[in-house]
mmCIF file of the N, C-alpha and C atoms, coordinates in Angstrom:
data_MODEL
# 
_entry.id   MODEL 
# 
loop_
_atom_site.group_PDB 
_atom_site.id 
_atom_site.type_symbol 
_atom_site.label_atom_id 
_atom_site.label_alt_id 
_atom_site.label_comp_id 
_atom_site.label_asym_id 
_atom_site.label_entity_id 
_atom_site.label_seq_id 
_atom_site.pdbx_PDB_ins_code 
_atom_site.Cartn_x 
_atom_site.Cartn_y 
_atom_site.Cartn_z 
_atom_site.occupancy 
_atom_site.B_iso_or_equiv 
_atom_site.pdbx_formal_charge 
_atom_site.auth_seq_id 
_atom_site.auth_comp_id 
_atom_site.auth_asym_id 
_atom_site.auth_atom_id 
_atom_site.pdbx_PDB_model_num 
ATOM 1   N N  . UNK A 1 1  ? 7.412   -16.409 -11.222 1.00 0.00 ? 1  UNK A N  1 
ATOM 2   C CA . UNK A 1 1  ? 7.629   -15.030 -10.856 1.00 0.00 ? 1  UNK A CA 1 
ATOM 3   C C  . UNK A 1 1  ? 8.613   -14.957 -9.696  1.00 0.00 ? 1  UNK A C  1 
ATOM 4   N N  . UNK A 1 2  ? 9.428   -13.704 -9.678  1.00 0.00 ? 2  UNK A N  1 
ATOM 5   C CA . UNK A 1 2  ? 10.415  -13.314 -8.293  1.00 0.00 ? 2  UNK A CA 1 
ATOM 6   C C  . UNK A 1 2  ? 9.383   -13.167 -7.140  1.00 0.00 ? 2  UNK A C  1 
ATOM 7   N N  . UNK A 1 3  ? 10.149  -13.372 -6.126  1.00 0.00 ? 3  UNK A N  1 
ATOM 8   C CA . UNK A 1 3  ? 9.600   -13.448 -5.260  1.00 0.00 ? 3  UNK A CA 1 
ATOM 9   C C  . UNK A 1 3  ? 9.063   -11.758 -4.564  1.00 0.00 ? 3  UNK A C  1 
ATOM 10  N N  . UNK A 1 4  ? 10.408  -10.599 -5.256  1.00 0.00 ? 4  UNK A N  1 
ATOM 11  C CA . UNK A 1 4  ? 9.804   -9.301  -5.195  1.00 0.00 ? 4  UNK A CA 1 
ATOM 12  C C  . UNK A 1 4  ? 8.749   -8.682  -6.116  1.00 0.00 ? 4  UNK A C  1 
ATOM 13  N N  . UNK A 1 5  ? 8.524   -9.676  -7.214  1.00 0.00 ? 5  UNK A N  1 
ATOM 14  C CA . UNK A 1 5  ? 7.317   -9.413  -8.005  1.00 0.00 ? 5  UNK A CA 1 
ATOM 15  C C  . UNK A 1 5  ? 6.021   -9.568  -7.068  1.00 0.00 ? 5  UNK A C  1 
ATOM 16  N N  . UNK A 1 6  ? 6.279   -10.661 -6.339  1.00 0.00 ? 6  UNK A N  1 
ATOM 17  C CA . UNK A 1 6  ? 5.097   -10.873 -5.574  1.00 0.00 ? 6  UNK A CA 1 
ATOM 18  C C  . UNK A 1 6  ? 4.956   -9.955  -4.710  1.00 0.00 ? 6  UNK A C  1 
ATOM 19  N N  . UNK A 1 7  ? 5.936   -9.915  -3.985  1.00 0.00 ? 7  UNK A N  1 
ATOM 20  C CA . UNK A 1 7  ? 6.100   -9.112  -2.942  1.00 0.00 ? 7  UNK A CA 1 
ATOM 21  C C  . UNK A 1 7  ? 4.878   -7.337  -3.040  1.00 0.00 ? 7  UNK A C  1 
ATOM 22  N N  . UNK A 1 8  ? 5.740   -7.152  -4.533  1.00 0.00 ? 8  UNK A N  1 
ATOM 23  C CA . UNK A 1 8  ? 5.216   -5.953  -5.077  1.00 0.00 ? 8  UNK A CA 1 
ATOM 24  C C  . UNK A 1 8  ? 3.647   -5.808  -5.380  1.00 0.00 ? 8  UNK A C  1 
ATOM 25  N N  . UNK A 1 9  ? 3.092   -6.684  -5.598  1.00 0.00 ? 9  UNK A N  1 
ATOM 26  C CA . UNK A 1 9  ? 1.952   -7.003  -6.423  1.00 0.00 ? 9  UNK A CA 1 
ATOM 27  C C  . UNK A 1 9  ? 1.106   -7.070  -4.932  1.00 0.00 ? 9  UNK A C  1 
ATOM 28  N N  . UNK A 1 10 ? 1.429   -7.776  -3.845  1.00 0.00 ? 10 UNK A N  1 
ATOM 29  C CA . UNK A 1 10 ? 0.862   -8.015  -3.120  1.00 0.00 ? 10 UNK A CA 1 
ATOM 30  C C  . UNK A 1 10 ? 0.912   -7.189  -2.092  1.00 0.00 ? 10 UNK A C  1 
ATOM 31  N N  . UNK A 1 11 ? 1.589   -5.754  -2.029  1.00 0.00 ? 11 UNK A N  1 
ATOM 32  C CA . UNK A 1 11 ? 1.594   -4.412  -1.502  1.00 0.00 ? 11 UNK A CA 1 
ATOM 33  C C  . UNK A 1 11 ? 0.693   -3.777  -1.835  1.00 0.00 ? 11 UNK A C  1 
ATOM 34  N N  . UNK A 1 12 ? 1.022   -3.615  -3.321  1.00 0.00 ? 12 UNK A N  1 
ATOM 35  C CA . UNK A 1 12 ? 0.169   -2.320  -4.003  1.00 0.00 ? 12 UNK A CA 1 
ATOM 36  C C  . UNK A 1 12 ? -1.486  -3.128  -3.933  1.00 0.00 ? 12 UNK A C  1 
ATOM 37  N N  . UNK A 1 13 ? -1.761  -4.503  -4.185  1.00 0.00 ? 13 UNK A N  1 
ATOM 38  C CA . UNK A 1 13 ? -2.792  -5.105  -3.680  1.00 0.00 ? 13 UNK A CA 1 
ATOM 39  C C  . UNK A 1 13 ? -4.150  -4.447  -2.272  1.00 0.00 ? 13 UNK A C  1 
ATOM 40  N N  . UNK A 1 14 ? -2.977  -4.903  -1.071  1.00 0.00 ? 14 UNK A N  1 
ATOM 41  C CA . UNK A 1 14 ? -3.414  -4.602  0.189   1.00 0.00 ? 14 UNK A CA 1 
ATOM 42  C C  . UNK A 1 14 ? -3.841  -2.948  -0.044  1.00 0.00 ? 14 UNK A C  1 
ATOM 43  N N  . UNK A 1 15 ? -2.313  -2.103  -0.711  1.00 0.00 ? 15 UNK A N  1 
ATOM 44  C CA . UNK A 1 15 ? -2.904  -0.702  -0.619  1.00 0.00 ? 15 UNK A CA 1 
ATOM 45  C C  . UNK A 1 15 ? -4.415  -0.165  -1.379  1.00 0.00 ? 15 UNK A C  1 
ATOM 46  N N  . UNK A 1 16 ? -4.579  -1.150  -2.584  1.00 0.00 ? 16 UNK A N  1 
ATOM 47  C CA . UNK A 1 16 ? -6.085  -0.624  -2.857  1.00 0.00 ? 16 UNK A CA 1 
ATOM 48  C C  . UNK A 1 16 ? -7.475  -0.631  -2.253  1.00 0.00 ? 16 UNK A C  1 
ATOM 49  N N  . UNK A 1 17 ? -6.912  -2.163  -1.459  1.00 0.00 ? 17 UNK A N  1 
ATOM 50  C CA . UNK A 1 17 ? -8.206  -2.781  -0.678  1.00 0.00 ? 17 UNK A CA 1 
ATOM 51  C C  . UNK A 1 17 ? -8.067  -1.562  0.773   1.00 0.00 ? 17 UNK A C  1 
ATOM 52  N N  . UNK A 1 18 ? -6.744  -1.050  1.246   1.00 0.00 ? 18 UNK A N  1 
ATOM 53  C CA . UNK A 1 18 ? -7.191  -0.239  2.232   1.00 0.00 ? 18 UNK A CA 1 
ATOM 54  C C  . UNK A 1 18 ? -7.911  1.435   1.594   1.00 0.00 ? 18 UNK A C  1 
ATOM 55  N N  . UNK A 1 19 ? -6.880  1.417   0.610   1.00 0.00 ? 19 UNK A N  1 
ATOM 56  C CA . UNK A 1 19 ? -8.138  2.697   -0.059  1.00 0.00 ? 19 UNK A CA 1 
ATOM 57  C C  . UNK A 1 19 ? -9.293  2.944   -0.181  1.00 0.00 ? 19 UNK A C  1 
ATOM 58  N N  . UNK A 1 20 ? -9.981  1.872   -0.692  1.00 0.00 ? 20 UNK A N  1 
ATOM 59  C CA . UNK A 1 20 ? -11.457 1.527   -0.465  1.00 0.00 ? 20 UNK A CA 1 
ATOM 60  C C  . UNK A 1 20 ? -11.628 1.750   0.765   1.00 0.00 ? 20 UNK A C  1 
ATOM 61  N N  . UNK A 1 21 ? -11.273 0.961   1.635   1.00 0.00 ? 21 UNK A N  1 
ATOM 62  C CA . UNK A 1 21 ? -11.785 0.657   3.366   1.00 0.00 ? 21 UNK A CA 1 
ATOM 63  C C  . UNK A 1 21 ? -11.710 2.046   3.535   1.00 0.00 ? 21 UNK A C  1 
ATOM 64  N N  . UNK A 1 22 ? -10.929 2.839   3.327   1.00 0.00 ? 22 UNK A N  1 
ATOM 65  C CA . UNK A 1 22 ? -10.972 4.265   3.614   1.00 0.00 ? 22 UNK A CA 1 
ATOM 66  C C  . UNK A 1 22 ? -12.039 5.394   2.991   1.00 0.00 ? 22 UNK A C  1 
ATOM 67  N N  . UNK A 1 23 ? -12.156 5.063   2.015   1.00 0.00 ? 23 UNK A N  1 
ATOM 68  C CA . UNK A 1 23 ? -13.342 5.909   1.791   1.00 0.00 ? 23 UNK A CA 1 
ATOM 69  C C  . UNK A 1 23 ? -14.527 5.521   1.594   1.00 0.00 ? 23 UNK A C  1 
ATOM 70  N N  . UNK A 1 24 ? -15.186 3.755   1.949   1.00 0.00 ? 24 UNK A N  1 
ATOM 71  C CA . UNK A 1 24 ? -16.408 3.346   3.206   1.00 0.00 ? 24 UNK A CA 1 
ATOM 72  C C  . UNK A 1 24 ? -16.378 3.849   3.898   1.00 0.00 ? 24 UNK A C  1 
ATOM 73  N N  . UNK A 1 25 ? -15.000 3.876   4.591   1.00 0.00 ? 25 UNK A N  1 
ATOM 74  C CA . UNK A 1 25 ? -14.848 4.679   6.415   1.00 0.00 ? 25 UNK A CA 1 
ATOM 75  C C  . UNK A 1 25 ? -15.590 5.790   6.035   1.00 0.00 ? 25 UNK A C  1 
ATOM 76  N N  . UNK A 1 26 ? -14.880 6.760   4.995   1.00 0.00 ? 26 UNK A N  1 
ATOM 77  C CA . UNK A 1 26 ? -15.397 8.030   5.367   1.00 0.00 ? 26 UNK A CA 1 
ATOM 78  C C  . UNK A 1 26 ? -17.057 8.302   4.699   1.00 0.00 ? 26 UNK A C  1 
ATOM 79  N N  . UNK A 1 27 ? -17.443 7.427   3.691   1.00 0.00 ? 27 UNK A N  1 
ATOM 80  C CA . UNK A 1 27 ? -18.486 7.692   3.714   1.00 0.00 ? 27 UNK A CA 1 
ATOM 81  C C  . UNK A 1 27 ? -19.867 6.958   4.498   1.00 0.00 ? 27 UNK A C  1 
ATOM 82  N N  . UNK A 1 28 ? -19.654 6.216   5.583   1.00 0.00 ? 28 UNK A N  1 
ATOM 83  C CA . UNK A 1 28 ? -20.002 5.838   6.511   1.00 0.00 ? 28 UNK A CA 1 
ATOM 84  C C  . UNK A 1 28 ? -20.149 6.782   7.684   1.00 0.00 ? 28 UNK A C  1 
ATOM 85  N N  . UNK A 1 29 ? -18.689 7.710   7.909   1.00 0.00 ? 29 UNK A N  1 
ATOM 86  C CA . UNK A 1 29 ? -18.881 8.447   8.976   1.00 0.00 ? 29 UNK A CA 1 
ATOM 87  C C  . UNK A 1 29 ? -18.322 8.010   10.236  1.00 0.00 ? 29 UNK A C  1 
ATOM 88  N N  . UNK A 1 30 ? -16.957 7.055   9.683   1.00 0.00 ? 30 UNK A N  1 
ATOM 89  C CA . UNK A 1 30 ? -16.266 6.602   10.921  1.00 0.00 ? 30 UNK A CA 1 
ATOM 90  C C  . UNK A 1 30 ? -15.378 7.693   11.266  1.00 0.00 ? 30 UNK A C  1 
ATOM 91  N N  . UNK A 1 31 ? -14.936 7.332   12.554  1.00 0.00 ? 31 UNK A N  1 
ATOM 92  C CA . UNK A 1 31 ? -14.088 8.556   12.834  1.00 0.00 ? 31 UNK A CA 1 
ATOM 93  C C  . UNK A 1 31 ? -12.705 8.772   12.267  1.00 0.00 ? 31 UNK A C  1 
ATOM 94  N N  . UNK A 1 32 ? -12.267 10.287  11.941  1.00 0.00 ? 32 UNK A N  1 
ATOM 95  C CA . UNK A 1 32 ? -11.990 10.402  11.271  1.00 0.00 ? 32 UNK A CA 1 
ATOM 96  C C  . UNK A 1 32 ? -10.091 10.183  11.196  1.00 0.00 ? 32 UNK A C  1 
ATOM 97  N N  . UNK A 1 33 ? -9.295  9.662   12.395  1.00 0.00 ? 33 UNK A N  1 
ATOM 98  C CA . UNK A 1 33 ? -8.326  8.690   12.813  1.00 0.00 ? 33 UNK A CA 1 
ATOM 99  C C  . UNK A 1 33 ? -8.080  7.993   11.906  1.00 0.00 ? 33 UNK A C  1 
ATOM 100 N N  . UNK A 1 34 ? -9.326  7.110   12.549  1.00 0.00 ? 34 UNK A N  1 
ATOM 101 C CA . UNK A 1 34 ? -9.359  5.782   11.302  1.00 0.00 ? 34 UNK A CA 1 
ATOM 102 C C  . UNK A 1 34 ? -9.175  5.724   10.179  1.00 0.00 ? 34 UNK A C  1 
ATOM 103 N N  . UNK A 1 35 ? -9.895  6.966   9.087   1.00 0.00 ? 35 UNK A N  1 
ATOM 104 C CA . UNK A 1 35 ? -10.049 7.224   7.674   1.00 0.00 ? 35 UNK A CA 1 
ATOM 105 C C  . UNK A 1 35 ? -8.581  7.405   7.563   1.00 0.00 ? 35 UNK A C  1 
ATOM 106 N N  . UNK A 1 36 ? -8.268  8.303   8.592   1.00 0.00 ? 36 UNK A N  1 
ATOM 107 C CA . UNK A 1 36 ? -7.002  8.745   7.987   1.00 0.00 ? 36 UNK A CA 1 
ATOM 108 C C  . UNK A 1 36 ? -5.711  7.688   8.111   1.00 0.00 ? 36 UNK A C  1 
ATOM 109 N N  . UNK A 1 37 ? -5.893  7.095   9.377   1.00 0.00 ? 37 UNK A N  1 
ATOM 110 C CA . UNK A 1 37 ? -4.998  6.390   9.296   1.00 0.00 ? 37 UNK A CA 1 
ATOM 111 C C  . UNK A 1 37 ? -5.151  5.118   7.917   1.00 0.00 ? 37 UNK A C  1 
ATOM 112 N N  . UNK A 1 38 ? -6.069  4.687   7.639   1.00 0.00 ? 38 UNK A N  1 
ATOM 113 C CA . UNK A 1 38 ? -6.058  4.111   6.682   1.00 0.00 ? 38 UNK A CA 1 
ATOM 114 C C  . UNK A 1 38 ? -5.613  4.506   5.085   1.00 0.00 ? 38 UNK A C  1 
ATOM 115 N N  . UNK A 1 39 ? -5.680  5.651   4.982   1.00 0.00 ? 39 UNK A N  1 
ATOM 116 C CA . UNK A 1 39 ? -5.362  6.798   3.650   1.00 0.00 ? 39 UNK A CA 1 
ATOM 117 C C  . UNK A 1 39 ? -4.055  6.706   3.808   1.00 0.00 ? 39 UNK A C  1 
ATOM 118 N N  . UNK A 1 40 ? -3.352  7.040   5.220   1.00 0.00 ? 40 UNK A N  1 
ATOM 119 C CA . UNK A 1 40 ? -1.714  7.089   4.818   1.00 0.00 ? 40 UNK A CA 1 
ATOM 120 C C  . UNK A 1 40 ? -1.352  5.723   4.637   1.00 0.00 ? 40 UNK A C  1 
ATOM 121 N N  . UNK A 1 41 ? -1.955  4.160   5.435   1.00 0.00 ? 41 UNK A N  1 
ATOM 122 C CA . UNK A 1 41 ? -1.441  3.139   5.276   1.00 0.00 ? 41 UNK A CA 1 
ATOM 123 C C  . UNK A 1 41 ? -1.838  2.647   3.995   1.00 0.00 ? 41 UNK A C  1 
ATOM 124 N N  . UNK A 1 42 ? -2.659  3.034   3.012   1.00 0.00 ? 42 UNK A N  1 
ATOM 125 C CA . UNK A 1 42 ? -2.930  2.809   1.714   1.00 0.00 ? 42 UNK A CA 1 
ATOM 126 C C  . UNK A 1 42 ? -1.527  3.489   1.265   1.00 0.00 ? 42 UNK A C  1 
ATOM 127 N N  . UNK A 1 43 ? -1.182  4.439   0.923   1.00 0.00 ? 43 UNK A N  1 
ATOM 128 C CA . UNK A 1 43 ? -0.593  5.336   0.543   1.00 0.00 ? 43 UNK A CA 1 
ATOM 129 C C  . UNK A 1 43 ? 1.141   5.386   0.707   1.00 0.00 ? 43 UNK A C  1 
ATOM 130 N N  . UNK A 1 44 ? 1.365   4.687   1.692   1.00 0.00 ? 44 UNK A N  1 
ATOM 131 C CA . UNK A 1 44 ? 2.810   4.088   1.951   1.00 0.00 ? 44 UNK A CA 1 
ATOM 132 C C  . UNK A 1 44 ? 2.591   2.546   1.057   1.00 0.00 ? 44 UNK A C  1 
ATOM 133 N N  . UNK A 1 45 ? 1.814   1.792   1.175   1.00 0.00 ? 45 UNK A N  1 
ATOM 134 C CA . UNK A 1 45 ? 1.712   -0.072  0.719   1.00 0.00 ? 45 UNK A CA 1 
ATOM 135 C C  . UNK A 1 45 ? 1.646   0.639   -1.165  1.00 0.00 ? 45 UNK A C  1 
ATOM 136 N N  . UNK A 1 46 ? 1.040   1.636   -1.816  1.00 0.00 ? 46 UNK A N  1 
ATOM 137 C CA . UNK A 1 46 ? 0.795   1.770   -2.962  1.00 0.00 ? 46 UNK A CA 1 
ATOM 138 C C  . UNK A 1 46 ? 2.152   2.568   -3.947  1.00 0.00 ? 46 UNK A C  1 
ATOM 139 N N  . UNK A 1 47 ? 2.422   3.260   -2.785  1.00 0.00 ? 47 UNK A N  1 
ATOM 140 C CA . UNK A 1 47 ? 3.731   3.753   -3.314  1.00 0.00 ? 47 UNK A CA 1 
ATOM 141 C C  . UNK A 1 47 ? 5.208   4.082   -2.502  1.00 0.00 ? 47 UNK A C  1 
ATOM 142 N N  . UNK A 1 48 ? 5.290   3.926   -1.207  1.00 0.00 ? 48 UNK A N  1 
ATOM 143 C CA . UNK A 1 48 ? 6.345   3.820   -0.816  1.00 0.00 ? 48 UNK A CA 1 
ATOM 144 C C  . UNK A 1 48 ? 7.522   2.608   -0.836  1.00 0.00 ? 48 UNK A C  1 
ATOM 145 N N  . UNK A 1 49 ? 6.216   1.307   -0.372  1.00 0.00 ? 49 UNK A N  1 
ATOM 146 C CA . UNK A 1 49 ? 7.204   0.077   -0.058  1.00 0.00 ? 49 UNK A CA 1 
ATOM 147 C C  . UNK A 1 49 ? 7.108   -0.761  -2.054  1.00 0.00 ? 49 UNK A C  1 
ATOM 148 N N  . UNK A 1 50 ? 6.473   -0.144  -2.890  1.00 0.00 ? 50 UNK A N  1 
ATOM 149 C CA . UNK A 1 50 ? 6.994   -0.717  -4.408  1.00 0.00 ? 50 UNK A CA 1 
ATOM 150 C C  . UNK A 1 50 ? 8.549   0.153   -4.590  1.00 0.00 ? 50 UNK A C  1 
ATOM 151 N N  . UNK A 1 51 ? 8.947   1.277   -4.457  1.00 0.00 ? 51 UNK A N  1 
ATOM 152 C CA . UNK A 1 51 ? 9.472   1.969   -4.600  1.00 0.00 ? 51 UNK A CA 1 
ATOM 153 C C  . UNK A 1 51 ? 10.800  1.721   -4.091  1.00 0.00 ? 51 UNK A C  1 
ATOM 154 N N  . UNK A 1 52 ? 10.849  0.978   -2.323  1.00 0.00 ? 52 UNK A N  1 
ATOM 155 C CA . UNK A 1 52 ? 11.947  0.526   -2.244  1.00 0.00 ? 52 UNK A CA 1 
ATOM 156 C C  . UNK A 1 52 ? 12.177  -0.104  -2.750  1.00 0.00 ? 52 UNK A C  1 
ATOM 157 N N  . UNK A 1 53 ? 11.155  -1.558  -2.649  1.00 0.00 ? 53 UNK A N  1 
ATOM 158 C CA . UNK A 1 53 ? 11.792  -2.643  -3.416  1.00 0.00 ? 53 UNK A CA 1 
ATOM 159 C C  . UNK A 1 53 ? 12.600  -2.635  -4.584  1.00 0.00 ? 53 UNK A C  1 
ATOM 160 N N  . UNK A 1 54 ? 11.641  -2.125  -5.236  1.00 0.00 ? 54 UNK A N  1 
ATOM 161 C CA . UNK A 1 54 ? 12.434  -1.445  -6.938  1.00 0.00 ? 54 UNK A CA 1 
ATOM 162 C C  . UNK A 1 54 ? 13.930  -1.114  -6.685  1.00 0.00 ? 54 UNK A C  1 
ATOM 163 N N  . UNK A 1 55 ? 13.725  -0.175  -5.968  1.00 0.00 ? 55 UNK A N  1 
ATOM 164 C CA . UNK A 1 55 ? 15.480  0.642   -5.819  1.00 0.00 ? 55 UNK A CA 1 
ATOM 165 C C  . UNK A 1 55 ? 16.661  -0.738  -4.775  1.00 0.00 ? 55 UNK A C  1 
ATOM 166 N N  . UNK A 1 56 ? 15.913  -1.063  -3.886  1.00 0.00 ? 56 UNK A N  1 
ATOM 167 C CA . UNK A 1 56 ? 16.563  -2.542  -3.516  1.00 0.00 ? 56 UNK A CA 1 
ATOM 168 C C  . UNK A 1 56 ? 16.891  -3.650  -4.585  1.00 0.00 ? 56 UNK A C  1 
ATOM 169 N N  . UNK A 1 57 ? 15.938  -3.983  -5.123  1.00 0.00 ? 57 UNK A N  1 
ATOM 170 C CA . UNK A 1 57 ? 16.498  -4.870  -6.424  1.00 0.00 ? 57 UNK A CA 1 
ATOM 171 C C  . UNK A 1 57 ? 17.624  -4.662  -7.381  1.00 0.00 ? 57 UNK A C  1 
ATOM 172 N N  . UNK A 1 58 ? 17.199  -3.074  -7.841  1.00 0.00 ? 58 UNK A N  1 
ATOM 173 C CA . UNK A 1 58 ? 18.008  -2.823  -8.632  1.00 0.00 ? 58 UNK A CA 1 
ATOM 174 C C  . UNK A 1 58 ? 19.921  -2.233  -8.184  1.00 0.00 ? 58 UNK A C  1 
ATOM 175 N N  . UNK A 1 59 ? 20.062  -1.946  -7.264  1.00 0.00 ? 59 UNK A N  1 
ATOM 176 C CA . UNK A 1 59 ? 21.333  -2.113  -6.129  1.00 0.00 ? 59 UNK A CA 1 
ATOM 177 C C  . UNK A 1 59 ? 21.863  -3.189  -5.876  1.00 0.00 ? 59 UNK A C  1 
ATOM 178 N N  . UNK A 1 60 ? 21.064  -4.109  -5.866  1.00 0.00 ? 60 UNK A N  1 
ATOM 179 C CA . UNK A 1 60 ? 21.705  -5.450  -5.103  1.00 0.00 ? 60 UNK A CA 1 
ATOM 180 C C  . UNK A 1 60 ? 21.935  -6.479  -5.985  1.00 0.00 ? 60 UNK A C  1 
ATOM 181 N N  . UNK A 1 61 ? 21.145  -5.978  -7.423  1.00 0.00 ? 61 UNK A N  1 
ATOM 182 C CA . UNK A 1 61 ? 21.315  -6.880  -8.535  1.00 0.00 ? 61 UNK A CA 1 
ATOM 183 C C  . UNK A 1 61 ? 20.418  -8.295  -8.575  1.00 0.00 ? 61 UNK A C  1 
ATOM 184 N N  . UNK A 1 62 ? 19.349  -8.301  -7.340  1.00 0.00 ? 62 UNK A N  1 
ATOM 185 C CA . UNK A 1 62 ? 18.594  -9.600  -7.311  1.00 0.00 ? 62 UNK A CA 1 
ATOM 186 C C  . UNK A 1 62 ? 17.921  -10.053 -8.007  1.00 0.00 ? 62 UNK A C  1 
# 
């Protein structure tokens, strides 16, 4: 595999495992910072940074 396959796989990865962590957080009753900050850092790893890559690869021809 490319090494942005991995790359990719192992983004959208992290972003599910923080999704989860985020809604333990919230159904735990952590504060609510945390939840959130974890929701947007899910949420950039699941679909922002596949998205560059993609558009980086495909520009640069790698």
């Amino acid at each position: 595999m490319d090494t942005w396959v991995i790359l990719t796989m192992a983004s959208v990865g992290i972003g599910f495992l923080m999704f989860g962590g985020a809604f333990f957080g919230f159904m735990s009753k952590w504060p609510q910072t945390r939840v959130w900050a974890l929701g947007i850092g899910a949420l950039v790893m699941v679909t922002i940074i596949p998205v560059f890559i993609a558009l980086f690869v495909a520009v640069t021809g790698e």
